[in-house]
N, CA, C and O atoms as a DFTB+ gen file, in Angstrom:
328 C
 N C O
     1  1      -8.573      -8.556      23.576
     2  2      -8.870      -7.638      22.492
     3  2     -10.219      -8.006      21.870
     4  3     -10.330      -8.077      20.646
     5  1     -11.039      -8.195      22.528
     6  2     -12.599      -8.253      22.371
     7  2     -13.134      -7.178      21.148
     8  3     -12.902      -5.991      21.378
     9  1     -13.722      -7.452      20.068
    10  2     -14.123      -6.869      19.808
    11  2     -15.834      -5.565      19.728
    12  3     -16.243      -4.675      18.983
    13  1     -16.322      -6.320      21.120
    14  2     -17.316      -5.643      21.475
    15  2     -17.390      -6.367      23.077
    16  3     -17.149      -7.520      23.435
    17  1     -17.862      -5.065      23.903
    18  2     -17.348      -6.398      25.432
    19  2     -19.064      -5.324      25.914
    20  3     -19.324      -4.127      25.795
    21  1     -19.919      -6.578      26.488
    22  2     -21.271      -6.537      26.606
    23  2     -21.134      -6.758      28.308
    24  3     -20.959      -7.906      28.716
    25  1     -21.245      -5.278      29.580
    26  2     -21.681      -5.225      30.772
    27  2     -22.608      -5.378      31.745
    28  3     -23.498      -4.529      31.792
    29  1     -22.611      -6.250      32.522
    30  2     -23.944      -5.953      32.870
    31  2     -23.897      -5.256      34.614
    32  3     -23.020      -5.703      35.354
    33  1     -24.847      -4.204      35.156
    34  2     -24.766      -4.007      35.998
    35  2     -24.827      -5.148      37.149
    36  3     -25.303      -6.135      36.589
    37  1     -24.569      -5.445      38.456
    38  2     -24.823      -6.040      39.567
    39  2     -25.914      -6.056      39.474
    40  3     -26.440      -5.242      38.715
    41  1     -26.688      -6.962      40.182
    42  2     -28.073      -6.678      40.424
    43  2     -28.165      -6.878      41.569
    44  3     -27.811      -7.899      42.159
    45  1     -28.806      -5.624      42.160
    46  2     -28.944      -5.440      43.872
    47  2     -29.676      -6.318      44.544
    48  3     -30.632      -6.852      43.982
    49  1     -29.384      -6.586      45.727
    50  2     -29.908      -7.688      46.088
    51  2     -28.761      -8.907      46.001
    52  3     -28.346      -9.604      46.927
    53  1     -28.387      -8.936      44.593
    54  2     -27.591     -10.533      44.806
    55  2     -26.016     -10.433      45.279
    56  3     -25.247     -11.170      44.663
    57  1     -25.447      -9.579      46.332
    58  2     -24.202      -9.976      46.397
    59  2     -24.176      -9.233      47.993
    60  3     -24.777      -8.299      48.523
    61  1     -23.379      -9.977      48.308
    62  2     -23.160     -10.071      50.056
    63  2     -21.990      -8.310      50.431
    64  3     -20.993      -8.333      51.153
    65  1     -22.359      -7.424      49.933
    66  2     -21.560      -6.074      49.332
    67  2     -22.502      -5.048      49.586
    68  3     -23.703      -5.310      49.516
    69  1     -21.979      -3.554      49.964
    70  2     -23.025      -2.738      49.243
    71  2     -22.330      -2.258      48.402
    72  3     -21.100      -2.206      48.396
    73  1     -23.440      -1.672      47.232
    74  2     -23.182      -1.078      46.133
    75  2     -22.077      -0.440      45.895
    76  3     -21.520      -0.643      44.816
    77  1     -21.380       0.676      47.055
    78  2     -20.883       1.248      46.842
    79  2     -19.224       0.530      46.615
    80  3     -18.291       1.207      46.185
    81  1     -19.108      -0.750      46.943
    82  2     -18.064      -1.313      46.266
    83  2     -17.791      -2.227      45.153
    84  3     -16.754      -2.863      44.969
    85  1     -19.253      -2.208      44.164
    86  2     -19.807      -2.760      43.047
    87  2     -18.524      -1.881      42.345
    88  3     -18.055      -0.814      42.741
    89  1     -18.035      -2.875      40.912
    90  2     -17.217      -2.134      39.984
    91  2     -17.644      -1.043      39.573
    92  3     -18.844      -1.141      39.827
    93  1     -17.482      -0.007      39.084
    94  2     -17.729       0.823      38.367
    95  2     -18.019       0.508      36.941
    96  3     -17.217       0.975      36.132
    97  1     -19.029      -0.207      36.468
    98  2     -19.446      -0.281      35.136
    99  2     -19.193       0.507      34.120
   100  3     -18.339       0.353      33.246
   101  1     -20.314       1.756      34.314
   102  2     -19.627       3.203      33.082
   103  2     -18.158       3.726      33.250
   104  3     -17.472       4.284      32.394
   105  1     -17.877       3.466      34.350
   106  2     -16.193       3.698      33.920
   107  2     -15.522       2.675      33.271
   108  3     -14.754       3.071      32.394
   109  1     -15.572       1.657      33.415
   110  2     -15.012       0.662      32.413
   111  2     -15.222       0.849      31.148
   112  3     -14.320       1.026      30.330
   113  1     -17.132       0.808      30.741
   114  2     -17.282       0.659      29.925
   115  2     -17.064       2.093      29.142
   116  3     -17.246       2.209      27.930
   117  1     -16.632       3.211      30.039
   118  2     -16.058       4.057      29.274
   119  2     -14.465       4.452      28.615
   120  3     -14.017       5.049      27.637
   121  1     -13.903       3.655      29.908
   122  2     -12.560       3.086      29.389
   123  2     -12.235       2.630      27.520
   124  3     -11.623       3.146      26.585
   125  1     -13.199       1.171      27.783
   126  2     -13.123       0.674      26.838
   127  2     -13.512       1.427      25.275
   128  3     -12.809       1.476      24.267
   129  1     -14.881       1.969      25.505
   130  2     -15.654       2.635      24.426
   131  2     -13.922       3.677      23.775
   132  3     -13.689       3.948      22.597
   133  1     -13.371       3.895      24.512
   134  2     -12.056       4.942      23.485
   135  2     -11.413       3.964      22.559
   136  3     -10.824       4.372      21.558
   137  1     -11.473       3.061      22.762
   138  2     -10.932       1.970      21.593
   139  2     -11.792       0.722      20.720
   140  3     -11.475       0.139      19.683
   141  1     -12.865       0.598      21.499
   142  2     -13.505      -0.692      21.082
   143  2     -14.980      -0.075      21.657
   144  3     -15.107       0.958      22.315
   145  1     -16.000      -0.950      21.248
   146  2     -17.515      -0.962      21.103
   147  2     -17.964      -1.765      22.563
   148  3     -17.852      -2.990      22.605
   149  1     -18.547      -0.904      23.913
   150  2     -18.803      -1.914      25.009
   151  2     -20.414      -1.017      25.332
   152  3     -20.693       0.182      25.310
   153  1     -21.153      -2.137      25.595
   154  2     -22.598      -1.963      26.272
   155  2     -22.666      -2.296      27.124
   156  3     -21.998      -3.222      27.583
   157  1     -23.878      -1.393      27.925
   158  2     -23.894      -1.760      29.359
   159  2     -25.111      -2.397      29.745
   160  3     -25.623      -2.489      28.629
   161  1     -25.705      -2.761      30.306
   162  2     -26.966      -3.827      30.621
   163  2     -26.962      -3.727      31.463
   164  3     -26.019      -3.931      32.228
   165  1     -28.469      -3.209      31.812
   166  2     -29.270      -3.235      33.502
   167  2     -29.684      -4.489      33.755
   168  3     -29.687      -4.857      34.930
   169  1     -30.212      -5.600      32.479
   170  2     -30.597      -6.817      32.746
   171  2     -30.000      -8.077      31.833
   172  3     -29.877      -7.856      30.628
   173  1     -29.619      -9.400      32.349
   174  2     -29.226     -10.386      31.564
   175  2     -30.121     -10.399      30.567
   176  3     -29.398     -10.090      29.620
   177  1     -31.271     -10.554      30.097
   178  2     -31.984     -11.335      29.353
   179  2     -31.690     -10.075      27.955
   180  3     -31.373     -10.411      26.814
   181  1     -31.880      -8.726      28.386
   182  2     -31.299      -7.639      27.155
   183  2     -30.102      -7.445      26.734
   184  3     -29.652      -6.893      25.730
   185  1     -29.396      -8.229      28.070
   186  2     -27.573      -8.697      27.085
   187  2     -28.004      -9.777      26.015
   188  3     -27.838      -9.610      24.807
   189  1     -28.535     -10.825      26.539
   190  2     -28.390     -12.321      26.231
   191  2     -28.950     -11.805      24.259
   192  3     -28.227     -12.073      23.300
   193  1     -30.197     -11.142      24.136
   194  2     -31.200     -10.949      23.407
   195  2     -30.020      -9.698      22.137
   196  3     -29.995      -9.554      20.914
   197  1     -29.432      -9.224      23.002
   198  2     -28.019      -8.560      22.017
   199  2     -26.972      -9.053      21.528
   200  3     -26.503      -8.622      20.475
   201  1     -26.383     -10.122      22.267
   202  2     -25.697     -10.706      21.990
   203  2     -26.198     -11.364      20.630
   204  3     -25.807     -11.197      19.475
   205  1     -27.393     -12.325      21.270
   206  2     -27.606     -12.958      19.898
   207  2     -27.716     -12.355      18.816
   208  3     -27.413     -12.826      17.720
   209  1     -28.311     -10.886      19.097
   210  2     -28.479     -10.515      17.508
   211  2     -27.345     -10.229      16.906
   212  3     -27.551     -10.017      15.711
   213  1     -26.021     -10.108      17.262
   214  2     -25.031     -10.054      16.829
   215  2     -24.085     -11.144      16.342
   216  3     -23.561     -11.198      15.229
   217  1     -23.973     -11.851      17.170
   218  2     -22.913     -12.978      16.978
   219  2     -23.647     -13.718      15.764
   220  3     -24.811     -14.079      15.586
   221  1     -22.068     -13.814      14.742
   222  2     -22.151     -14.432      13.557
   223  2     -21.488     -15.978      14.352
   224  3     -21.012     -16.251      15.454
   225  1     -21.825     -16.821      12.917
   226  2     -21.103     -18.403      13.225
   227  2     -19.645     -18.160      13.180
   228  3     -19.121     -17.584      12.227
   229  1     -19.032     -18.566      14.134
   230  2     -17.702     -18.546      14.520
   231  2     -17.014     -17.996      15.454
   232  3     -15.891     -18.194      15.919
   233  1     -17.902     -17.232      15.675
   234  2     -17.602     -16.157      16.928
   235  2     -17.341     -16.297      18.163
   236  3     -18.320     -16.931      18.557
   237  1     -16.661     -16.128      19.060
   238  2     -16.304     -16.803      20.341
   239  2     -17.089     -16.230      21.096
   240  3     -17.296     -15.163      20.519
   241  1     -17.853     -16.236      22.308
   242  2     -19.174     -15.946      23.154
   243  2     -18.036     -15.813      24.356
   244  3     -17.332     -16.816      24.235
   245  1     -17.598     -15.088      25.356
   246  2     -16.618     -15.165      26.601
   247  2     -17.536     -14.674      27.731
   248  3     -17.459     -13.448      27.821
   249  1     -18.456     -15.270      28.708
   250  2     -18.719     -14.955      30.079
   251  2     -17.958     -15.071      30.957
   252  3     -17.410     -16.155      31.155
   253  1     -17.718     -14.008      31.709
   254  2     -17.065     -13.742      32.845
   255  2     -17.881     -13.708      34.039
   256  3     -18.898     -13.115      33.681
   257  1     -18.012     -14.051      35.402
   258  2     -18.963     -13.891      36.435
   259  2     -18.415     -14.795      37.693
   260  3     -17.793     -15.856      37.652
   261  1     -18.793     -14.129      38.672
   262  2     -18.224     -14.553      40.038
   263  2     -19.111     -15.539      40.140
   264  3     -18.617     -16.600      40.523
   265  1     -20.764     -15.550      39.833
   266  2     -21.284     -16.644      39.764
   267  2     -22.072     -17.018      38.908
   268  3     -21.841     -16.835      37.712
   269  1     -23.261     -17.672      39.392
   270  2     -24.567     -18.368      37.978
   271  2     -24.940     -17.019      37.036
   272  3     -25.226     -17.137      35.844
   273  1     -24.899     -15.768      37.710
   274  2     -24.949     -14.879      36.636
   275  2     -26.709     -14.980      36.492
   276  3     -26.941     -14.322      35.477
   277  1     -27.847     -15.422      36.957
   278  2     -28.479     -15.260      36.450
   279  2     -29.020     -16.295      35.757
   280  3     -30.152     -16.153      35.296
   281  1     -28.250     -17.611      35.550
   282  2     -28.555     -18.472      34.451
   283  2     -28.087     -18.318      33.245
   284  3     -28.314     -19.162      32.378
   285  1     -27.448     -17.343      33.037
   286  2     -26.329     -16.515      31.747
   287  2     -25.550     -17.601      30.663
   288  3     -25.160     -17.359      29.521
   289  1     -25.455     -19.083      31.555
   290  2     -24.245     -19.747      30.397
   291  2     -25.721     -20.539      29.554
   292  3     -25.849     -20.374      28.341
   293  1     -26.613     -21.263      30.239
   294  2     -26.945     -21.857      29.498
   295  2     -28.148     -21.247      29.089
   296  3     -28.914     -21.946      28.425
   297  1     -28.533     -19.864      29.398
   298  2     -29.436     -18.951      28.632
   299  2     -28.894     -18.835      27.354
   300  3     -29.492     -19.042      26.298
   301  1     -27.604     -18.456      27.511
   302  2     -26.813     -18.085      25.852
   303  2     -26.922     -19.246      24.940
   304  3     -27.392     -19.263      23.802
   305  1     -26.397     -20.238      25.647
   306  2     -26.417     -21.333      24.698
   307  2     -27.484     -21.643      24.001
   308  3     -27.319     -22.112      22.875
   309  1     -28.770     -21.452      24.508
   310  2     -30.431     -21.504      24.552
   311  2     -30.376     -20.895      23.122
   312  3     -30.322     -21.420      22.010
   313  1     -30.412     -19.475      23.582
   314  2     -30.207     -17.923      22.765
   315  2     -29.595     -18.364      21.257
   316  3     -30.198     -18.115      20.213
   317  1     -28.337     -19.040      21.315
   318  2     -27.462     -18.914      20.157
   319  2     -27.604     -20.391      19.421
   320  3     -27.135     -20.640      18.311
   321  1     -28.217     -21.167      20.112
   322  2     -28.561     -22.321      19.456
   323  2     -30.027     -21.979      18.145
   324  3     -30.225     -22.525      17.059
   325  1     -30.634     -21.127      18.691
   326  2     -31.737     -21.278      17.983
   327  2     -32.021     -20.335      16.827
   328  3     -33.048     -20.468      16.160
């Protein structure tokens, strides 16, 4: 029960798949949008850069990812430390 859940597209190129069995992003994130607040992101660094501007102190940060994501865990940490 997230109160805002932040998507990011695949990025082509990085997964041993074609696209056409990539999740469906806007459907999720349209799923979700009927109850709760979800964005979608073409790139990590304009999640990472949203996130931060949002998250207050206390707030729980949850990445999900099959892998490095990009550098995503300790970009955030970077991001929310400063």
């Amino acid at each position: 029960m997230a109160d805002e859940s932040f998507l990011c597209r695949p990025a082509s190129g990085t997964q041993n798949m074609n696209s056409a069995d990539f999740l469906d992003v806007d459907k999720i994130a349209s799923k979700i949008n009927e109850t709760k607040n979800a964005l979608v992101f073409e790139d990590v660094e304009v999640a990472i850069a949203e996130i931060k501007s949002r998250a207050k102190k206390g707030d729980t940060v949850l990445i999900m990812s099959n892998g490095s994501f990009q550098g995503i865990y300790q970009k955030i940490l970077k991001a929310l430390a400063s």
